[in-house]
C-alpha positions in Angstrom: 77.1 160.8 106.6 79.6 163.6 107.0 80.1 166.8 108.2 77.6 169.5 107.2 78.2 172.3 104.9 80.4 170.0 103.2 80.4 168.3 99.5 81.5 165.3 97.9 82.6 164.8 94.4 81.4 161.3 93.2 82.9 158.6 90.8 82.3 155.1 90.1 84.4 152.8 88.9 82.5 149.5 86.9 83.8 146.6 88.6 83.5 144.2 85.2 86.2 146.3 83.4 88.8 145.2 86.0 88.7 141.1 84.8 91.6 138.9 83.7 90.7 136.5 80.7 89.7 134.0 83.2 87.4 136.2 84.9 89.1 136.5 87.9 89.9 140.8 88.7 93.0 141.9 88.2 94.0 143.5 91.0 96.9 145.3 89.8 94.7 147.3 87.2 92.0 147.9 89.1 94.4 149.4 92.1 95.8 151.6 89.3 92.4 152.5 88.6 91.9 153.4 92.2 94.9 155.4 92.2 94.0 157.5 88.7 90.6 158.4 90.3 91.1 159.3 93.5 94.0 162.0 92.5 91.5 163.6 89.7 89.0 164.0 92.3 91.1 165.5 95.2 92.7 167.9 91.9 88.4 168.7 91.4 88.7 170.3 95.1 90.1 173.5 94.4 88.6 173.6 91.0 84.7 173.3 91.6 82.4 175.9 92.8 80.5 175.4 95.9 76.7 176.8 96.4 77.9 178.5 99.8 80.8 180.2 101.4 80.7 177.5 104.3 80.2 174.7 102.0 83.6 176.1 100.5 85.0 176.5 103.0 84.8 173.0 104.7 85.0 171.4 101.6 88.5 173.0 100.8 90.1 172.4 105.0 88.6 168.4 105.0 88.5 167.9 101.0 85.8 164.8 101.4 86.1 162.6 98.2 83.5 160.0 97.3 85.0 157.2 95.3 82.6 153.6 94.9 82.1 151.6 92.1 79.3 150.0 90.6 78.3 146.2 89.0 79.0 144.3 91.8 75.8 142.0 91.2 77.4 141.1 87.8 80.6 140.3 89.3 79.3 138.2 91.8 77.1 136.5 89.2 79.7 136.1 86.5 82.1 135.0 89.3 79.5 132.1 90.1 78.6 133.5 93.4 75.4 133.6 94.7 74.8 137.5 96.2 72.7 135.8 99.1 75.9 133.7 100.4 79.1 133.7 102.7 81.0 133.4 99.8 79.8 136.5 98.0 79.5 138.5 100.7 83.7 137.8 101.1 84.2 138.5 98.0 82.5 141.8 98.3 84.1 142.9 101.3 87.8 141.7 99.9 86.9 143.8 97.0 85.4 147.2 98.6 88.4 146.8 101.1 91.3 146.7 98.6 89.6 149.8 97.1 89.3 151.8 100.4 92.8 150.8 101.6 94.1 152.0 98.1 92.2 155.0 97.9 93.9 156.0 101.4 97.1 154.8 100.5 97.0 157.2 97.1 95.6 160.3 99.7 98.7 159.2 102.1 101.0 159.7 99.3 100.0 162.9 97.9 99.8 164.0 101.3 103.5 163.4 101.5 104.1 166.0 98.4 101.7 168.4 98.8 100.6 168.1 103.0 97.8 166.8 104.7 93.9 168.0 104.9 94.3 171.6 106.8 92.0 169.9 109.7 94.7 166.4 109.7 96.7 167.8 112.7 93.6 168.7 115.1 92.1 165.2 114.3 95.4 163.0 113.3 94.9 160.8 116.6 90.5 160.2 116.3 91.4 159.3 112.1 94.0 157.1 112.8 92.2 154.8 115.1 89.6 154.7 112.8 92.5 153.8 109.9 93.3 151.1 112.1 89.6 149.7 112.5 89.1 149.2 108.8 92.9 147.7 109.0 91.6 145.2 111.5 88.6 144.2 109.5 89.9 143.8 106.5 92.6 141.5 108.5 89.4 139.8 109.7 88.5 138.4 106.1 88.2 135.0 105.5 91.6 134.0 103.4 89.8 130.4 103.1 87.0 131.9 100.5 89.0 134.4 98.6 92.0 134.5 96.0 94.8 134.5 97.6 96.3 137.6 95.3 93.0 139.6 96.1 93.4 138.8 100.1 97.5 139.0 100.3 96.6 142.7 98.2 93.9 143.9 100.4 96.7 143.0 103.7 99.5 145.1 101.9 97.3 147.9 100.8 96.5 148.4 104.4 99.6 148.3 105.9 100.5 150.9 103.5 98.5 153.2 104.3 98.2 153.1 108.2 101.7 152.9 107.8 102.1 156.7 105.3 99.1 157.9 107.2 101.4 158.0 110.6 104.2 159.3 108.5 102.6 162.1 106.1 98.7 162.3 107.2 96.0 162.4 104.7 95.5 164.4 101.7 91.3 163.9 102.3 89.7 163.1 105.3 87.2 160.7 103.7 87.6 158.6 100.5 85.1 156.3 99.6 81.2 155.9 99.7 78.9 154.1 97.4 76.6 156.0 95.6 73.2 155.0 93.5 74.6 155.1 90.0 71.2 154.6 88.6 71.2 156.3 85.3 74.9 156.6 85.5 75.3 152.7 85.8 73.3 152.5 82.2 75.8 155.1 80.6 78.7 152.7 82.2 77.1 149.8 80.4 76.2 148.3 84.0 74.0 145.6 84.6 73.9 146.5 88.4 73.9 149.5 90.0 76.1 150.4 92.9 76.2 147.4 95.6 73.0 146.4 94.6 72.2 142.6 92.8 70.0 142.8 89.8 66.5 143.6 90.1 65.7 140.8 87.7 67.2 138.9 84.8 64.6 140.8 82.8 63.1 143.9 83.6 61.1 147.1 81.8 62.8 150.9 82.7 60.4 153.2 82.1 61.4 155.9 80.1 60.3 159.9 81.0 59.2 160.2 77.7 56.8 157.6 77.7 57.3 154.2 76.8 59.2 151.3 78.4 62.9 150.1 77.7 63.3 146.1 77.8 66.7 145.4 79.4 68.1 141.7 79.8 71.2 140.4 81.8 74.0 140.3 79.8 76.1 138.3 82.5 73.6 135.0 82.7 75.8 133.2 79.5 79.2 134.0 81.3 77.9 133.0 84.4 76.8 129.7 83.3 80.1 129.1 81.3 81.8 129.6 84.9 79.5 126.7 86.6 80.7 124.5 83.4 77.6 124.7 80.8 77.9 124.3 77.4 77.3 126.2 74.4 74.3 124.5 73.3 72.9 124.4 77.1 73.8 127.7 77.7 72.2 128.9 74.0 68.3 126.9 75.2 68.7 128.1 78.6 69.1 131.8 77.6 66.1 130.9 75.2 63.8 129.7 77.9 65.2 133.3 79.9 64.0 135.3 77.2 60.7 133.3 76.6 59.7 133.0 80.2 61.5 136.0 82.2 62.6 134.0 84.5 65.6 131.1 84.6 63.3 128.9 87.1 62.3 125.4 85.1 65.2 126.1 81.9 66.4 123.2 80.3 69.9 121.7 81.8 70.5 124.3 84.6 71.0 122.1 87.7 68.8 122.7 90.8 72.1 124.1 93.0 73.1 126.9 90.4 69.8 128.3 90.6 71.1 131.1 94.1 73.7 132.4 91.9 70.9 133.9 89.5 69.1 135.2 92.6 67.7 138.4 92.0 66.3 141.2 94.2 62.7 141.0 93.0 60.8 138.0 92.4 60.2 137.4 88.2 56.7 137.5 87.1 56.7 133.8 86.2 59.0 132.2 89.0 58.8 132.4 92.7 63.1 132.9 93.6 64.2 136.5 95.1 66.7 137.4 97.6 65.6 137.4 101.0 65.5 141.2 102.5 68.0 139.7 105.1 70.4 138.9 102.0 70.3 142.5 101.3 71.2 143.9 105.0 73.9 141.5 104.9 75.9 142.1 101.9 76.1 146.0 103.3 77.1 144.6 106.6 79.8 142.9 104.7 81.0 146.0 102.9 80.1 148.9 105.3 83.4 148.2 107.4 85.5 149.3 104.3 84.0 152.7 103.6 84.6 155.9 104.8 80.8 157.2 104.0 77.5 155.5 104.1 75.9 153.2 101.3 73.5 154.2 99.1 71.2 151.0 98.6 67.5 149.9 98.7 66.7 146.9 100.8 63.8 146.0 98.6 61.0 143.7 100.6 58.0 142.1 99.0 54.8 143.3 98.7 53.1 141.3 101.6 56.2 142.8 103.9 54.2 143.7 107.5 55.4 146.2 109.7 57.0 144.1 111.8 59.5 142.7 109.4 60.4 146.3 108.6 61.2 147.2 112.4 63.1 144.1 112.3 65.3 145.6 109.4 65.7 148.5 110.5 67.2 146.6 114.1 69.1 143.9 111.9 70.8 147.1 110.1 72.0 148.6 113.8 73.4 145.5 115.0 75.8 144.9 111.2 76.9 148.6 112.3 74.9 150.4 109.0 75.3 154.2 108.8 72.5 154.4 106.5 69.0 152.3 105.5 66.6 152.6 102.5 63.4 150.2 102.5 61.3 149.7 99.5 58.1 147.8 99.7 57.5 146.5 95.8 54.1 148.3 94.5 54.1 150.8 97.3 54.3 153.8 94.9 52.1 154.2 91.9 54.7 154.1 89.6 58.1 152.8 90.1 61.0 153.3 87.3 62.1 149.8 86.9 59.7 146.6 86.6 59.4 142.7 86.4 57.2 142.5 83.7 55.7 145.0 81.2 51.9 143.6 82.6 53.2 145.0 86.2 54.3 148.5 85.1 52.6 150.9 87.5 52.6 148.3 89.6 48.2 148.1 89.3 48.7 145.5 86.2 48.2 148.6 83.5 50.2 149.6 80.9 51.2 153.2 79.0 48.4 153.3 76.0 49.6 152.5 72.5 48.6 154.4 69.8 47.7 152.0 66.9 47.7 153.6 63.4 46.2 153.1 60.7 47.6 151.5 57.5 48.4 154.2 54.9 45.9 152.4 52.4 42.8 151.4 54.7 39.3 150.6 53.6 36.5 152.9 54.4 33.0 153.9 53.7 30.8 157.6 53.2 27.5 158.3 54.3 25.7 161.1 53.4 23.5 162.6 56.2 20.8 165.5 56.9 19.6 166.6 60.3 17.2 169.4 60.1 18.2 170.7 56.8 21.7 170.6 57.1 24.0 168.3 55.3 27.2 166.5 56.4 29.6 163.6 55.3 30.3 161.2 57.1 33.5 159.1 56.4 35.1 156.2 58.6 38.3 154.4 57.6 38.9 151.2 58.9 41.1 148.7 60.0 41.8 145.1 58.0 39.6 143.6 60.6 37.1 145.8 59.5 36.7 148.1 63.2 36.5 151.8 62.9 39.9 153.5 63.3 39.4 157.4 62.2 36.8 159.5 61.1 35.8 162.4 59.0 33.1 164.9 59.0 32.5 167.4 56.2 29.6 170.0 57.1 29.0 173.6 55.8 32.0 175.7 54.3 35.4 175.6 55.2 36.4 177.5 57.9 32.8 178.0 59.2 32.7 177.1 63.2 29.8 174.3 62.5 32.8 173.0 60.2 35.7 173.6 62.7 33.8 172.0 65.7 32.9 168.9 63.8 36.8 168.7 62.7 37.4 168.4 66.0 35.0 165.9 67.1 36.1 163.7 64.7 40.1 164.3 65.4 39.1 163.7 69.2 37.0 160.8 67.9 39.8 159.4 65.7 42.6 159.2 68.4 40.5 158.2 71.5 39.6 154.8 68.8 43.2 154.4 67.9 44.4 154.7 71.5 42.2 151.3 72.3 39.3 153.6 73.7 36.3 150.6 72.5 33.5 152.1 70.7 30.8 150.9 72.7 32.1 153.3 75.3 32.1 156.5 72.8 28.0 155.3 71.7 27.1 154.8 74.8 28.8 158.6 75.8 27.6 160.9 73.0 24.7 159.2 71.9 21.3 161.2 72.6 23.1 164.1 73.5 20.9 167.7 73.0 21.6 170.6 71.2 20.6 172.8 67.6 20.5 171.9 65.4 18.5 169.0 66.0 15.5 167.8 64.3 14.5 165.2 61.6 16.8 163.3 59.3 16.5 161.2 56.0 17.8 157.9 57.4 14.6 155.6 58.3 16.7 154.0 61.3 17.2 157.0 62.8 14.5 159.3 62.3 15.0 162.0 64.5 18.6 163.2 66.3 18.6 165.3 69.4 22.0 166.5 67.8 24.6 165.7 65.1 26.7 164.3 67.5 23.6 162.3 68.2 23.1 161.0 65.3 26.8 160.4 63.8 26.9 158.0 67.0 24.1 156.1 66.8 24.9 155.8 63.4 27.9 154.4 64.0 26.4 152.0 66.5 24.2 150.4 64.4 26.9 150.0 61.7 29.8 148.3 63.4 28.2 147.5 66.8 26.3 144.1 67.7 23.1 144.2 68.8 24.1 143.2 72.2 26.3 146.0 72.5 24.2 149.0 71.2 22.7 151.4 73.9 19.3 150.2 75.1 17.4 152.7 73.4 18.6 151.1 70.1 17.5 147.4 71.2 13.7 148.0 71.3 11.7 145.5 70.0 11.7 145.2 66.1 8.8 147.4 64.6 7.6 148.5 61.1 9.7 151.7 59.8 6.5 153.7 59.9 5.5 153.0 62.9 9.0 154.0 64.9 8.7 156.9 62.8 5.2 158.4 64.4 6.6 157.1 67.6 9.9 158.8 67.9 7.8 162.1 66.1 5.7 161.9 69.2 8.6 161.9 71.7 10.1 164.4 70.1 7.2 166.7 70.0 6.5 166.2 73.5 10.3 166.8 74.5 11.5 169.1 72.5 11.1 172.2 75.2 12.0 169.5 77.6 14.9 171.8 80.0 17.6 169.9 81.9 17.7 168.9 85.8 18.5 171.9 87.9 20.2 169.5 90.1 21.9 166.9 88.7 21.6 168.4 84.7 20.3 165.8 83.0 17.7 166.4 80.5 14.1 166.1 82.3 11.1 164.6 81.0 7.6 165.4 80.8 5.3 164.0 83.6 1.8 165.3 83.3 2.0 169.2 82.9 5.4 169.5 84.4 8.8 167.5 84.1 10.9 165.1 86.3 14.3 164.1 86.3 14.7 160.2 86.0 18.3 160.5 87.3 17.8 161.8 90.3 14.1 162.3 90.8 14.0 165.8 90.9 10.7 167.5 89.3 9.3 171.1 88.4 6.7 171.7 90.7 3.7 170.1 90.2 4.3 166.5 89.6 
């Protein structure tokens, strides 16, 4: 929210590291802090490259620094503060405003060493009046709901540097913003990013690599030291957090502590969040002591209607916003950061799991012939006795018969231990048609249309119930010899039988000619 070809070089500062014993900030250290950044950044000015002349250019006569910080949520929460709440959102503002004020008293005084921004002079009259407008604000703050050292630091901080800015200018035209720090917040050891309150006490990150990444609130047990719990209350209630994923119904926490755990989405087994307007607010409460905008996602529920999303979008122009990002939960596909590990995706399914098999496992051979030529068969098993791999030995090594089959039974093999059920691979490849094809020397299975085929009925009628065999398999019971001459007949009378020309299923005979039963389709005469 700045000029164009310009750039901005960001840094964050976690708000956690900047806590007395009693876990109130110390403001002296963290104003030191403030001090230490924002001369490394304006120093990164005339030592970065820039993608474009122009971007150079402006970059180098305004000098535009981005400082923020990130972990507010936990300092709220660890404070006892409830992010939804008058008193939070003073605290928030108090802090935000005694890092702007400081970050323009540090550009005041290098200003007064090494000059202003080339650009000061033609705007020094427009900046200072805007100077002055964050001075007012954060003379605006309510003293009654903060420290006093924070509030009598913010007041100083200001006055110093309206009071350098008239005498030396600016080093930078613009100091602050508040950026993301998604990623960057992990690496900091954040458990909020940016100005944002947590997402949830626990929540899944999925991982780009595959896989999901169970992170839990460290701040809930300092927290409830602050409100006066006990070791042992605080130990069950952390318990119940970890059992449940949600702090709703935990032993011993009192009904009127329950805002300060507030979170942005609601937990999979509790019904708490912060209200969308909790989230406009808090950047209402900050936005007056930035120079930039605010990088943060309102986040609305799921059953959010369009007119409660105008109505943000109003809400945000009225508190004077520079910048607004809604999210609807389970509006994309996937999102990177989850409630529950049942919600990934946000469609209730989860990343598939490859379950291996024991490196001793039980398993059984069978010898098979279709039309003359032999095979093995071999399936290893689970302990619960289910099929989790299998082998199939045909011809010589290295023959393509021999290769093809390897690869059935590798595709086979991982499909079962990826959770694929193998009802769904019998019902697939069974009865499917090519050479060879022919009889076989297993009395249950007579005749294979292929030795895919028969490897999967085989395998239906060995580790498959009845119920869940394909229908062709759960004919009425009849003597061996009989199914025999019958399944000799059908084969006879199909085995020139040629596939749909529409749909490509295999046809079957009807009178002199065929028909398709798929889709009805015949070959001339019937």
């Amino acid at each position: 929210m700045f000029l164009d070809d310009t750039a901005c070089n960001l840094a964050s500062l976690n708000l956690m590291k900047f806590r007395n014993g009693d876990g109130r900030l110390d403001v002296e250290r963290f104003k030191h802090a403030v001090g230490v950044m924002i001369t490394a950044q304006e120093i990164i000015v005339d030592n970065a490259s820039y993608p474009t002349p122009a971007i150079a250019e402006n970059s180098h006569h305004f000098r535009p620094l981005g400082l923020g910080y990130a972990n507010l949520g936990a300092l709220l929460m660890s404070s006892g503060l409830p992010y939804d709440s008058d008193a939070g959102r003073a605290y928030a503002g108090a802090v935000t405003a005694l890092m702007h004020g400081e970050a323009y008293h540090t550009s005041a005084r290098i200003a007064h060493d090494l000059g202003p921004f080339a650009k000061f002079p033609l705007n020094r009259e427009p900046m200072l009046r805007v100077i002055r407008k964050h001075r007012d604000a954060a003379a605006n703050l309510p003293a009654s709901a903060l420290p006093r050292d924070l509030y009598q630091a913010v007041q100083d901080c200001w006055s110093d540097a309206l009071c350098q800015g008239e005498r030396y200018g600016y080093k930078n035209s613009q100091v602050t913003v508040l950026a993301p720090t998604g990623t960057i917040g992990f690496m900091m050891d954040c458990d909020t990013t940016g100005v944002e309150p947590d997402i949830a006490l626990v929540k899944y990150k999925k991982l780009v690599g595959g896989g999901l990444l169970k992170i839990v609130n460290q701040t809930v047990p300092e927290a409830l030291t602050r409100l006066g719990y006990g070791r042992e209350e605080i130990n069950e209630i952390i318990k119940y957090i970890d059992e449940n994923e949600t702090i709703e119904g935990a032993p011993f926490l009192k009904e009127k502590d329950l805002p300060v755990f507030d979170c942005a989405f609601k937990p999979m087994n509790g019904a708490r969040s912060i209200h969308y307007s909790g989230h406009l607010k808090m950047m209402g409460a900050v936005q007056p002591f930035l120079s930039g905008a605010i990088s943060k996602t309102v986040n609305m529920p799921e059953e959010a209607s369009v007119d409660q999303i105008q109505e943000a979008y109003i809400q945000a122009w009225r508190l004077g916003l520079k910048a607004l990002a809604i999210y609807r939960d389970g509006s994309k596909r996937s999102q990177p950061l989850n409630t529950s590990i049942k919600e990934e995706g946000g469609n209730g399914s989860t990343r598939p799991a490859r379950l291996r098999l024991p490196d001793e496992r039980q398993a059984i051979t069978h010898k098979f012939s279709v039309a003359g030529h032999d095979g093995y068969l071999t399936v290893g098993m689970y302990d619960d006795g289910t099929p989790g791999e299998i082998f199939v030995v045909m011809a010589k090594q290295g023959s393509v018969v021999s290769g093809l089959m390897d690869t059935v039974a590798t595709s086979i093999s991982m499909a079962l231990q990826y959770g694929v059920p193998l009802r769904v691979l019998v019902d697939k490849f069974s009865h499917s048609r090519f050479d060879p094809a022919g009889f076989t020397n297993n009395p249950q299975i007579p005749i294979a249309k292929s030795i895919v085929d028969y490897i999967f009925r085989w395998l239906g009628q060995k580790f498959l119930t009845v119920e869940d065999q394909p229908q062709a398999e759960k004919a009425a019971p009849v003597t061996s010899m009989q199914m025999e001459d019958m399944e000799k007949q059908v084969f006879q009378t199909q085995a020139d039988a040629p596939p749909c020309p529409e749909c490509g299923s295999i046809m079957v005979r009807n009178g002199a000619c065929y028909k398709c039963l798929n889709c009805g389709t015949t070959s001339g005469c019937s």
